[in-house]
Residue, then its C-alpha position, 0 to 999 in steps of 0.5 A: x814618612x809614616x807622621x806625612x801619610x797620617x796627615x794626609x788620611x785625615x785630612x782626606x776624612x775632614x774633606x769626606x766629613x765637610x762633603x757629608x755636611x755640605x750634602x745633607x743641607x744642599x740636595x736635589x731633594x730639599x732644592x725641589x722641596x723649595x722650587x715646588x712651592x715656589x712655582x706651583x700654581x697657587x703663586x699665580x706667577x708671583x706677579x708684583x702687586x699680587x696676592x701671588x707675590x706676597x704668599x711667596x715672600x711668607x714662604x721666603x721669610x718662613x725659611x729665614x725664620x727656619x735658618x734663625x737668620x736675622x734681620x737686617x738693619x733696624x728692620x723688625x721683619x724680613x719684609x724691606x717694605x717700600x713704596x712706588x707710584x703709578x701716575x695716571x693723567x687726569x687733566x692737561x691743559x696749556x700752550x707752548x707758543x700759541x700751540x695747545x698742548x695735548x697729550x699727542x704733544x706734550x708728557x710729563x715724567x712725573x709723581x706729583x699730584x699737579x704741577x703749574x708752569x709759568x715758563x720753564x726758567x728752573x729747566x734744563x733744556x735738552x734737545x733730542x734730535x731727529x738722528x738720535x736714538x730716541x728711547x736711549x736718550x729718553x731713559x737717560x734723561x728720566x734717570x736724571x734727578x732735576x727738571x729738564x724741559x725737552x724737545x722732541x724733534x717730530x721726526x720721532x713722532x710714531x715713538x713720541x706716542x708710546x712714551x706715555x707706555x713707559x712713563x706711566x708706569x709704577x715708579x719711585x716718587x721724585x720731587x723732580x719732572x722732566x717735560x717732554x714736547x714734541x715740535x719742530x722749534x729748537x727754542x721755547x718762550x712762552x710756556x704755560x702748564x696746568x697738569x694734574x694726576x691721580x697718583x696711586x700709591x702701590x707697595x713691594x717687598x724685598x725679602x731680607x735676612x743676614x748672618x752678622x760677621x764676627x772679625x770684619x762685620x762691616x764688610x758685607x758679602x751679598x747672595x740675591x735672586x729675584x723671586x718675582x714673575x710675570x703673572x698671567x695670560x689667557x690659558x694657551x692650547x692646554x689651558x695653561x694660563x700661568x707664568x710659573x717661572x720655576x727657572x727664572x728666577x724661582x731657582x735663584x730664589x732657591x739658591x738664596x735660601x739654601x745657601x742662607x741655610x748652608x752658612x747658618x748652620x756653618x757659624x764661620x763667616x769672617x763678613x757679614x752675609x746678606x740673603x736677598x730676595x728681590x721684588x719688581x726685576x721683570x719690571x724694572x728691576x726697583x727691588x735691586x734698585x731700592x736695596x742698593x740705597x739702602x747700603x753704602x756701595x764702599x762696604x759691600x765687597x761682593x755680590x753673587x746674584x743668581x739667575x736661572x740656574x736650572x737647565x744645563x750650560x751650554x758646556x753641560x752638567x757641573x759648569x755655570x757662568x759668570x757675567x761681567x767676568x772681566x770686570x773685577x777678579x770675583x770670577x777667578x777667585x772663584x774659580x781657584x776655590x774650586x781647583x780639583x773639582x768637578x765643577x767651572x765657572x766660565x765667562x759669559x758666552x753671550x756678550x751681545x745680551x749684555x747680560x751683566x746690565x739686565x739683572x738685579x746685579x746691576x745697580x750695586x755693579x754701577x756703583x762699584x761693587x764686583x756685582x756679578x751674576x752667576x747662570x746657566x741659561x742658554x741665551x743665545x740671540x738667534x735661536x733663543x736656547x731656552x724654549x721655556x724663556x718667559x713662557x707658561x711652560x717654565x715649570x718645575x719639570x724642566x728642570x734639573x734638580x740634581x745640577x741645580x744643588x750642585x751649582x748652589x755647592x759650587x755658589x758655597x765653596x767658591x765664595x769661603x775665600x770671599x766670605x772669611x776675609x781671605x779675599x777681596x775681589x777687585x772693584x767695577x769700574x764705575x760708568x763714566x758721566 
């Protein structure tokens, strides 16, 4: 009886020493050191292709440095550099039936410099019909990787015109085109196209750093936050004219670089970690995007991505919740690392946000991986629970600096199954074709 009470007095110390560690690395004050600098001011909003987002990716790869984390792959940065483009119509010319083409008529989804059609054999041809929905059949097809000739039925006119908003947009260069033409015909034969573009090259960067493994290195557990914004707008009443984005997604940033530092100083992860901070995810999310390519989706067990974790849940202080979390069991295995704490993860209560989609998890989710994102924010439709949402008011002082360290505490515990090997959460079914 007397060997059983010693057991269990020092068993009680250890889990008091582990509290101390864990408390002296993630605090409410090393997470304002963090969040102040990453949504003062002088960020300008961290808008992509800024001078703003690149003084914050310095600051984000500095603390790497400071954690001694290393690079990832053959990387001799921290910076993941990649390129877009952002295509600009200089000329359009040509004639589908004897109809001149214009741009009120006709778009190209595009990143070549100029393109000649002489009838559109090498096309898929694809209608959209005036009873289908027009912008989800558009993305669909712009998400194809072929050439594909569309019919656009003049029914949808009025939304034909704001193509050209989303199409020429910064976007991943392609060796594929997809037409877009809006007429009354269901068929096509004579078709003649002389298009031209000034393409202009823009670059992003994602900030990334890794702790090898030791026994299942190849095995990659993965901890990300977007640390892009929304720039600037005209200075409002106050004269507030910048986006400073504190809780979305500065405090997942923060949480990225603190849990880095966590697990640095920890030296015990069975898998290998990979601290991710994404660029371009107010934009269309091509930070996640180019990542995601840049891993083989089989070898990644788990992605935590955290989104907006300053305010308090809907359920109060010490609770966060997890999107998709039907998906795999990623939710429930971390859920029972943290039995006997004070702290819950739950399912998410916004199902009609579609929230799982609308995040940097999304990409590696449709690939398969338990990719789930992990936030607090009040997200209801009618009203909008976060006042502060994308708004110029969303700044450090709307948050809670004491709650957030104690959700980032909750993201290092309830991961220790995942990231010693002990657990593997089942995989996300992948979208069907």
């Amino acid at each position: 009886m007397k060997k059983i009470s010693l057991i269990f007095v020092a068993a009680l110390f250890s889990l008091f020493g582990f509290a101390q560690k864990i408390d002296k690395i993630i605090n409410a004050t090393e997470v304002e050191r963090i969040e102040k600098i990453l949504s003062a001011d002088d960020m300008l909003g961290r808008k992509p292709f800024t001078p703003g987002i690149d003084k914050a990716a310095d600051f984000i790869a500095a603390e790497f440095t400071k954690s001694n984390l290393g690079f990832f792959g053959t990387a001799p940065t921290y910076f993941q550099e990649f390129s877009m483009v952002k295509p600009k119509l200089a000329s359009l010319e040509g004639a589908i039936d004897g109809d001149t083409l214009k741009e009120t008529n006709f778009f190209a989804n595009t990143t070549q410099d100029a393109l000649h059609l002489d009838g559109i054999s090498d096309y898929e041809i694809v209608e959209i019909k005036k009873e289908e929905d027009f912008f989800k059949k558009v993305f669909a097809i712009m998400e194809e990787n072929k050439n594909i000739f569309v019919l656009v039925d003049k029914v949808h006119t009025d939304k034909f015109k704001r193509l050209k908003n989303f199409g020429y947009r910064q976007k991943f260069s392609s060796p594929t085109t997809q037409f877009f033409y809006l007429t009354e015909r269901k068929e096509v034969s004579n078709v003649h196209v002389n298009v031209a573009y000034n393409n202009t090259p823009q670059k992003l960067k994602n900030v990334v750093a890794i702790i090898p493994g030791k026994s299942k290195k190849d095995e990659y557990v993965v901890f990300g936050g977007h640390y892009d914004h929304l720039g600037t707008t005209k200075p409002n009443a106050n004269g507030d004219s910048i986006y400073n984005g504190a809780n979305d997604d500065a405090a997942g940033t923060t949480a990225v670089m603190m849990l880095a530092k966590y697990f640095a100083a920890k030296k015990n992860n069975e898998r290998t970690l990979i601290f991710v901070a994404f660029t371009a995810e107010e934009i269309g999310g091509y930070g996640s995007q180019y990542f995601s390519k840049q891993l083989n989706p089989d070898k990644v067990v788990a992605m935590f991505n955290i989104e907006m974790i300053g305010t308090e849940s809907k359920w109060g202080t010490n609770s966060a919740f997890i999107t998709g979390f039907e998906k795999s069991d990623l939710g429930k295995i971390v859920q029972a690392n943290l039995v006997g704490s004070k702290f819950k993860f739950e399912p998410d209560p916004y199902p009609k946000q579609n929230l799982f989609y609308r995040s940097d998890n999304a990409t590696l989710a449709a690939l398969g991986v338990p990719a789930h994102t992990i936030s607090t924010a009040k997200m209801d439709e009618v009203p909008n629970n976060e006042p502060n949402y994308h708004k110029v008011s969303d700044e450090i002082g709307t948050l809670d600096m004491k709650n957030m360290a104690e959700i980032i505490k909750a993201i290092a515990l309830s991961s220790a199954s995942i990231i010693s090997g002990k657990d593997t959460p089942t995989r996300v079914e992948k979208p069907k074709e």
